[in-house]
N, C-alpha and C positions, 0 to 999 in steps of 0.2 A: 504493500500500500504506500502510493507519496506522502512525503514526510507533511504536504499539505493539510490532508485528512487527519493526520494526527490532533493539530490545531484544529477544526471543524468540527469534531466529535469533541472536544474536548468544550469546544462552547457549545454545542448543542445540548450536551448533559446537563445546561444551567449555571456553568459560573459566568456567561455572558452578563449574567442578570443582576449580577454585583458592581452597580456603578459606583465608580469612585467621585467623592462628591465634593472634595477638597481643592482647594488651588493653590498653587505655591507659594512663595515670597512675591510682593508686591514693591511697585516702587512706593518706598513706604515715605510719607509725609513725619518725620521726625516728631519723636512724642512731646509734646506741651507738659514741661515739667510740672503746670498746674493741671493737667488732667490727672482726676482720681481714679482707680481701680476700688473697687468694691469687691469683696468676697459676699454672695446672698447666696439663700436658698428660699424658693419656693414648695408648694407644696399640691397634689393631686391624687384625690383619691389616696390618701395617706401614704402616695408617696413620695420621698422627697428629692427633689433636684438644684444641685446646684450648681452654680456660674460666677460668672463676675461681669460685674456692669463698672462700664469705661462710662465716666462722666465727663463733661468738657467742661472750661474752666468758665467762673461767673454763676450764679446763684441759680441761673435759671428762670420759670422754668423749662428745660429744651425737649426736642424734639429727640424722638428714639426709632432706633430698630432693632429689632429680634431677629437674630441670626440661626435659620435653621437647616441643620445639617440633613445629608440624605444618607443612603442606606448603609449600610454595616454600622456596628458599633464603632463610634467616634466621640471623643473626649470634646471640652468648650474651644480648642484651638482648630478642631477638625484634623487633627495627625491623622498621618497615613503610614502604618511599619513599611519599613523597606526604604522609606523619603528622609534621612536622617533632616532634622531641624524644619520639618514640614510642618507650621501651623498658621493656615490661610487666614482661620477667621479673626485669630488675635491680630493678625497683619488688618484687617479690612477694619477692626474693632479701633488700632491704635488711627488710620488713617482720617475715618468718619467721627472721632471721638476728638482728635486734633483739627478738623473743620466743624467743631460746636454740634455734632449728633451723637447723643446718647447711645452707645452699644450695648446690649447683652446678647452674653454668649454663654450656651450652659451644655452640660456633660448628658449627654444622653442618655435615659434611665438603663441603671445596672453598668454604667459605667464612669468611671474615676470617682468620682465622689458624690453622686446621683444616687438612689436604691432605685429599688426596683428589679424585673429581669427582660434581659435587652431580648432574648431569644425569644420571648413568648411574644411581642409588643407588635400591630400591625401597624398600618397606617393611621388608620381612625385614633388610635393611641398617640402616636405621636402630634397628632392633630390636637389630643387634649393636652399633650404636654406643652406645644406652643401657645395652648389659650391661656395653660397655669400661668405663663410665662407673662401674656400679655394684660391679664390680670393684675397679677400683680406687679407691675410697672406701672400702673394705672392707681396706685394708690402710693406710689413714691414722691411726695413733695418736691424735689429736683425733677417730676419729667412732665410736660404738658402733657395731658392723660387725652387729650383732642387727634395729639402727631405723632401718636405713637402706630406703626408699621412694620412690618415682614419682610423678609429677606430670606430664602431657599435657593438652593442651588442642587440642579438636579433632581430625585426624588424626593427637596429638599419644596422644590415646587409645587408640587403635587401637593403635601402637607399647607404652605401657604394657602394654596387656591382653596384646601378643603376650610379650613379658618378665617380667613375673609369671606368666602361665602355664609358661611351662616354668621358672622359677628360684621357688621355693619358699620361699627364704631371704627376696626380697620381701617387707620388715615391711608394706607398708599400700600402698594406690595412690590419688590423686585426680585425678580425670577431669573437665576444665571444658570442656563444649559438647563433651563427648567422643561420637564415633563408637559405636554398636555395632549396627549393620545394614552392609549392605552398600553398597558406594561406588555401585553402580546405584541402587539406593534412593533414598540423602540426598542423589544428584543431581538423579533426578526432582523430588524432594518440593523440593528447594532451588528448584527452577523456579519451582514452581507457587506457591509463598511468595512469592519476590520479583516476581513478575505483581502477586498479591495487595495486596502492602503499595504497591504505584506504583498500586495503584486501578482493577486492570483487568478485573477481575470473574472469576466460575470458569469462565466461557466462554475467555478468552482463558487460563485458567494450564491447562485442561483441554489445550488447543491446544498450547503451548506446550510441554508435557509428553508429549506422543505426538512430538513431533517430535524433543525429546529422545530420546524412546528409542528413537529412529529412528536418532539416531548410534549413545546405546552400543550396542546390538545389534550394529553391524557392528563397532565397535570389539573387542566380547566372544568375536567369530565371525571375528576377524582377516581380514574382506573387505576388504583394502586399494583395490581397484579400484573396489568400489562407493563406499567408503566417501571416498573424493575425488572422486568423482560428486557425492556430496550434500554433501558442503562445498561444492565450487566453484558449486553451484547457492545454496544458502545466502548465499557471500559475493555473489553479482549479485543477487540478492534483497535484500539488503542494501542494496549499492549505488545499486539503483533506488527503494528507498524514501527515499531522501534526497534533501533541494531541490535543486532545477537548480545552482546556484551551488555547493552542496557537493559536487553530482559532476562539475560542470567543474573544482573544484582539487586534484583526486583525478588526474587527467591522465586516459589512456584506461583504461578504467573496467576492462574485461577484463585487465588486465595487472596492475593493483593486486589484480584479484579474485585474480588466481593466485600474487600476492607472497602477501598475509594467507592464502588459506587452504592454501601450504604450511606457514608459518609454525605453523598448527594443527595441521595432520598431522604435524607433529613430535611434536608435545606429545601428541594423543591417541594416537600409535603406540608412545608409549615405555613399556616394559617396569610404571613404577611406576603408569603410568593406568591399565594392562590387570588389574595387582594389585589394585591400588584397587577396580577397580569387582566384582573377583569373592572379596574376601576377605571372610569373612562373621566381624565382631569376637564376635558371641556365641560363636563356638566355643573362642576364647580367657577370653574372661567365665565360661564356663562352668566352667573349669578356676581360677578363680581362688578361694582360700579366706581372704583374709587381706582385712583390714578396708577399706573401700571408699566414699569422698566421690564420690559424683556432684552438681556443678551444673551449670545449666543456665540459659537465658533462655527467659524466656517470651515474648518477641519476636525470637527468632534464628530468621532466617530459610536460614541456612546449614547448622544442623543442628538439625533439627525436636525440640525438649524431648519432647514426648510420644511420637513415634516412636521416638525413642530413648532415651528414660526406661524406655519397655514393654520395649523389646528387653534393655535392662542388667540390669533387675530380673526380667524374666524368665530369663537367662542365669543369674544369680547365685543366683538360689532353687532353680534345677536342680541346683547345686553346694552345695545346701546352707549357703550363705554366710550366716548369720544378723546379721552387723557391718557393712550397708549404709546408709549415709545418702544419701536424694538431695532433694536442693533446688533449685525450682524458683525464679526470683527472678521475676516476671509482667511487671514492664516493663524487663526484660534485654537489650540485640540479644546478637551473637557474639562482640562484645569483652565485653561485661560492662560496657559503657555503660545509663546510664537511657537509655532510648530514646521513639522516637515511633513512627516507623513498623517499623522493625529493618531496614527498607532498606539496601544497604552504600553507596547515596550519602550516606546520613545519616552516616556514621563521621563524617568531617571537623570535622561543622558539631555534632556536640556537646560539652559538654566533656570536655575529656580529662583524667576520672578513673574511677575503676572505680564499682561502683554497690556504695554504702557498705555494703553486706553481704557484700561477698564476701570479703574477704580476713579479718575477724572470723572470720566462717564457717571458711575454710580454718583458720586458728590456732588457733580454740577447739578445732575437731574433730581436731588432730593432736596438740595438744598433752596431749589426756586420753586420749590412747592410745600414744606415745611419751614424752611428758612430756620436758622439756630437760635438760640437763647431766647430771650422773654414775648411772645408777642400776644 
C-alpha cells in the first residue's frame, strides 16, 4: 500500500477531528506595566473554573472579552504539547488588555486548575461554561457589564455562536477559523485539504474523503459493531502499509491493531464527537444580531475559509445582521501563522508568531465598537 494511504486511514479513523485551536506568538503590543492580572474563579453547576482576567489601566469601567478555546483539553493560555512556549490566548489577552479591553481567559473544566471532567463535557457544556464566565464578569465593578463579548477560535466558535444566540445581552462576538457548518462537513472537507497540501492530488483527497464518511456515518447512526469493524480493518491496513522493520517493532501487529483502534473508539463514541459532527453552527448564526469579526486563513486546512465564510454570512444575512466583518488573510494556516503549505506538520517549523494582521485587525474592529474605558 503507498505510504499515502497510510496518512488517509489514519484521519479517516477520526483524529482528523481534533482541531487545534490555539495560535502562536503574536506580534505582541508590550504589557502596560499598569495593566493588572487577576487570578478568579467562577462557578457552574458546582463546578468550578478558573482564569485570570487582564485588566487595563484607569478605573474603568471597560469593555471585555471572553476568550474561548476549542477542542481538546486546553489550559487559560490555550498551550499546545509539542509547541514549546505556545500560549496564544495570554499573547491576545496581554495585546487587547494593553489597548484598554478587559480579557478573561480561563482553564477548561478538569483542567489546570478548573474541576470538573474535560472527557465527559460536550458542546452544550462548554457553552454553559462560557455563560458562567460571562456572568460573572457582568457583576465585576471594573467591567461595563453593556461591552462585554466573545471571542472563539475554531470549535471555539461554534460555543460562541451557541451563547450569543440564546443571551442577547452579548455586546459583539469574534470568530477566528470559526466553525459554522457542521462537524460532518469540516471533517470531510478537512481531509480532503490536508491530502491536498502533502501533494497528493484530488484522486487520493476524493479517496480519502469517502472513507471518511464511511466512519462518520456509522458514528452518526450509533452502529457501534460495525463501526469497530472498520476501524480495526483500518488500523491493519495501516499496519501493513509500513516497512518491515517498522512492523516488526510494533510487536504482533494484531494486538497493537486492537490497543490503537480501541483507543479511537473511545474518542469517536463519546457523547461530544457525536454533537460535533451533527450540530449545524448556522442555526445558532442565525439567531445572532449583534456585531460580528469573522477571520479566517486562506491556507487553513482544518477549517475551510470559504466553506465557512459562505455558511456564516449566509446564517447572518438570514438574521438580518447588517454589522459583519469577515477577513480573509490568503497565506493564513489554522493558527494564524504565514504559512506555506497550511499543513498541520508545518505548525512546528514556522515561526511562532501570528501573521501581523490579525490581532490589529481584532483591536481596531473592537475597539470602534466598544471603545475602552469609561463610556
Amino acid at each position: 500500500m503507498e505510504a499515502w494511504k497510510w496518512i488517509l486511514l489514519a484521519l479517516a479513523a477520526g483524529l482528523a477531528a481534533l482541531f487545534v485551536l490555539s495560535g502562536p506568538g503574536p506580534e505582541r503590543v508590550p504589557v502596560v506595566a499598569s495593566v493588572q492580572e487577576v487570578e478568579v474563579t467562577f462557578s457552574h453547576r458546582g463546578i468550578a473554573l478558573a482564569g485570570t482576567l487582564s485588566l487595563p489601566a484607569g478605573l474603568g469601567p471597560h469593555p471585555a472579552v471572553i476568550l474561548i478555546t476549542g477542542s481538546g483539553p486546553q489550559n487559560r493560555d490555550s498551550e499546545i504539547p509539542g509547541i514549546p512556549g505556545y500560549a496564544p490566548f495570554r499573547w491576545i489577552a496581554e495585546y487587547l488588555s494593553a489597548r484598554g479591553v478587559a480579557v478573561l481567559r480561563y482553564d477548561d473544566r478538569g483542567v489546570g486548575a478548573s474541576g470538573g471532567d474535560f472527557a465527559s463535557a460536550t458542546l452544550a457544556d462548554f457553552a454553559d461554561d462560557a455563560e458562567a464566565a460571562f456572568d460573572y464578569l457582568r457583576h465585576r465593578p471594573e467591567i461595563a457589564p453593556a461591552r462585554i463579548g466573545l471571542l472563539g477560535h475554531s470549535e471555539g466558535g461554534i460555543v460562541a455562536a451557541m451563547l450569543a444566540a440564546r443571551r442577547p445581552e452579548v455586546a459583539f462576538v469574534v470568530s477566528l477559523a470559526g466553525i459554522a457548518v457542521t462537524g460532518y462537513e469540516t471533517i470531510v472537507r478537512q481531509v480532503e485539504l490536508i491530502v491536498l497540501a502533502a501533494g497528493m492530488g484530488p484522486e487520493a483527497a476524493a479517496e480519502a474523503a469517502a472513507q471518511q464518511r464511511a466512519v462518520l456515518d456509522l458514528v452518526v447512526a450509533g452502529d457501534w459493531e460495525a463501526l469497530g469493524t472498520l476501524v480495526m480493518e483500518i488500523k491493519r491496513a495501516q499496519i501493513a502499509a509500513l516497512p518491515p522493520e517498522q512492523q516488526q517493532a510494533l510487536g504482533d501487529p494484531d494486538v497493537f491493531a486492537q490497543t490503537i483502534a480501541a483507543q479511537e473508539l473511545v474518542a469517536l463514541r463519546s457523547d461530544w464527537y457525536r454533537e460535533l459532527l451533527v450540530h449545524n453552527p448556522a442555526e445558532d448564526w442565525a439567531r445572532v444580531r449583534v456585531p460580528v469579526l469573522a477571520v479566517f486563513g486562506g491556507r487553513d486546512v482544518q477549517v475551510d475559509a470559504e466553506q465557512n465564510k459562505a455558511a456564516l454570512q449566509a446564517a447572518l444575512a438570514g438574521a438580518g445582521n447588517r454589522d459583519v466583518t469577515v477577513i480573509v488573510l490568503p497565506d493564513a494556516n489554522h493558527l494564524f501563522q504565514v504559512a506555506v503549505t497550511g499543513a498541520p506538520g508545518e505548525y512546528p517549523l514556522l515561526p511562532m508568531e501570528f501573521h501581523p494582521r490579525l490581532l490589529p485587525a481584532i483591536g481596531d474592529w473592537l475597539l470602534a465598537r466598544v471603545g475602552p474605558g469609561d463610556r
